[in-house]
C-alpha positions as CSV (number, residue, x, y, z in Angstrom):
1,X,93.0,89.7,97.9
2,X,89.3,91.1,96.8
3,X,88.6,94.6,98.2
4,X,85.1,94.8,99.5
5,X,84.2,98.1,97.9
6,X,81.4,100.2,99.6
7,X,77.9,100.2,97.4
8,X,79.4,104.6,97.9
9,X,82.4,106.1,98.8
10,X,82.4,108.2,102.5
11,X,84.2,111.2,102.0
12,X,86.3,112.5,105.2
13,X,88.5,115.4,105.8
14,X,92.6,114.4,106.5
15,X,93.7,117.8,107.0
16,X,93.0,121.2,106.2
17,X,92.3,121.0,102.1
18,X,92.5,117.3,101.8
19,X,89.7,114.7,101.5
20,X,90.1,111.3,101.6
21,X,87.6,108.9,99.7
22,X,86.9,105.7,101.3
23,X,85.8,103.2,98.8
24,X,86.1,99.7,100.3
25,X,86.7,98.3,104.3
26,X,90.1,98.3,103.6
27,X,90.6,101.9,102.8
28,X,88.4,102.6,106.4
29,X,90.8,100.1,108.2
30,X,94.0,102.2,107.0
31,X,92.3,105.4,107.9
32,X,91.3,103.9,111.4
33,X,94.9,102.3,112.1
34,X,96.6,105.9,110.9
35,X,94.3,108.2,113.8
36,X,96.5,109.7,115.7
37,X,97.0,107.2,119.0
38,X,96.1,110.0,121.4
39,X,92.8,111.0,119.9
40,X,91.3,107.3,120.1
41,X,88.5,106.3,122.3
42,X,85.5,104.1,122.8
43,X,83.9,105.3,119.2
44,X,87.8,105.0,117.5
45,X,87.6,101.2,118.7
46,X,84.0,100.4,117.9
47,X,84.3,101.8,114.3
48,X,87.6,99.7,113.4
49,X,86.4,96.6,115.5
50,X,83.4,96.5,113.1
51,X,85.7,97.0,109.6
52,X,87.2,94.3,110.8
53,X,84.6,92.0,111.0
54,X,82.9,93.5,108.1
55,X,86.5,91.8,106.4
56,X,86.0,88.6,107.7
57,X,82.4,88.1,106.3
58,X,80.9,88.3,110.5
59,X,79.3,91.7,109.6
60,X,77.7,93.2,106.3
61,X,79.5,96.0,104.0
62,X,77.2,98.0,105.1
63,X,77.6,98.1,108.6
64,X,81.3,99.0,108.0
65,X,80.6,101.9,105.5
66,X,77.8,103.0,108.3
67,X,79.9,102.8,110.8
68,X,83.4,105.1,109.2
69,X,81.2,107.2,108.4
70,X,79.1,107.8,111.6
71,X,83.1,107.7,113.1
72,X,83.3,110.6,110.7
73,X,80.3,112.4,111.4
74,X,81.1,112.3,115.1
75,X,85.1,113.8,114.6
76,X,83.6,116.8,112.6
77,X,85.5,115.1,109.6
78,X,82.7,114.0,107.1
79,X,82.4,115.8,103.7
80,X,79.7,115.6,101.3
81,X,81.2,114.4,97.7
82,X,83.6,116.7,96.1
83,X,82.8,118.9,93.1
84,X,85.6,117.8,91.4
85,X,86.3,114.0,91.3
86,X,89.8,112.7,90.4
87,X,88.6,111.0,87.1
88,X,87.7,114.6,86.5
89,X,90.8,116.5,86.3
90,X,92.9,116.2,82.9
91,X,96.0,114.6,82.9
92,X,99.2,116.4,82.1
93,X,100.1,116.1,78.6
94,X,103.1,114.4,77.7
95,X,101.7,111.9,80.1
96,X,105.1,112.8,82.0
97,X,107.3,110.5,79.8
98,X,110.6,112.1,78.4
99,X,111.0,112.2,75.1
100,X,114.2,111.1,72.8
């Protein structure tokens, strides 16, 4: 399957420290279906229905990436980009392979 990436990543908080980066309609669908079932509502239902279209071609990328992260600005959960970006952070050395 081809992932419909986002022209830029929406940012929004999971939990306390954590930020989740929403790249493409796919990643806003996962975060939408994983909301907890007794906070949806009207906005919840709006937001996903349009990911979804945006994933069938009926609506543009654009209106999906708009609309997770209006969903986002709404829930108090919408984070400017990190400082520190995951490409940014140096890998372990070692790699975490054993050695023989």
């Amino acid at each position: 399957m081809i992932s419909k990436l986002f022209e830029r990543p929406v940012y929004l908080k999971e939990k306390r420290d954590l930020v989740r980066e929403i790249t493409a309609v796919e990643d806003a669908i996962d975060f939408l279906e994983e909301w907890p079932e007794r906070e949806r509502d009207m906005i919840h239902d709006a937001t996903l229905k349009t990911c979804y279209m945006a994933h069938d071609g009926l609506k543009p990328l654009r209106a999906a990436r708009d609309a997770i992260r209006a969903f986002g600005k709404k829930k108090g959960i919408l984070v400017k980009q990190p400082a520190v970006q995951p490409w940014m952070v140096k890998a372990p050395a070692g790699g975490g392979r054993a050695t023989l």
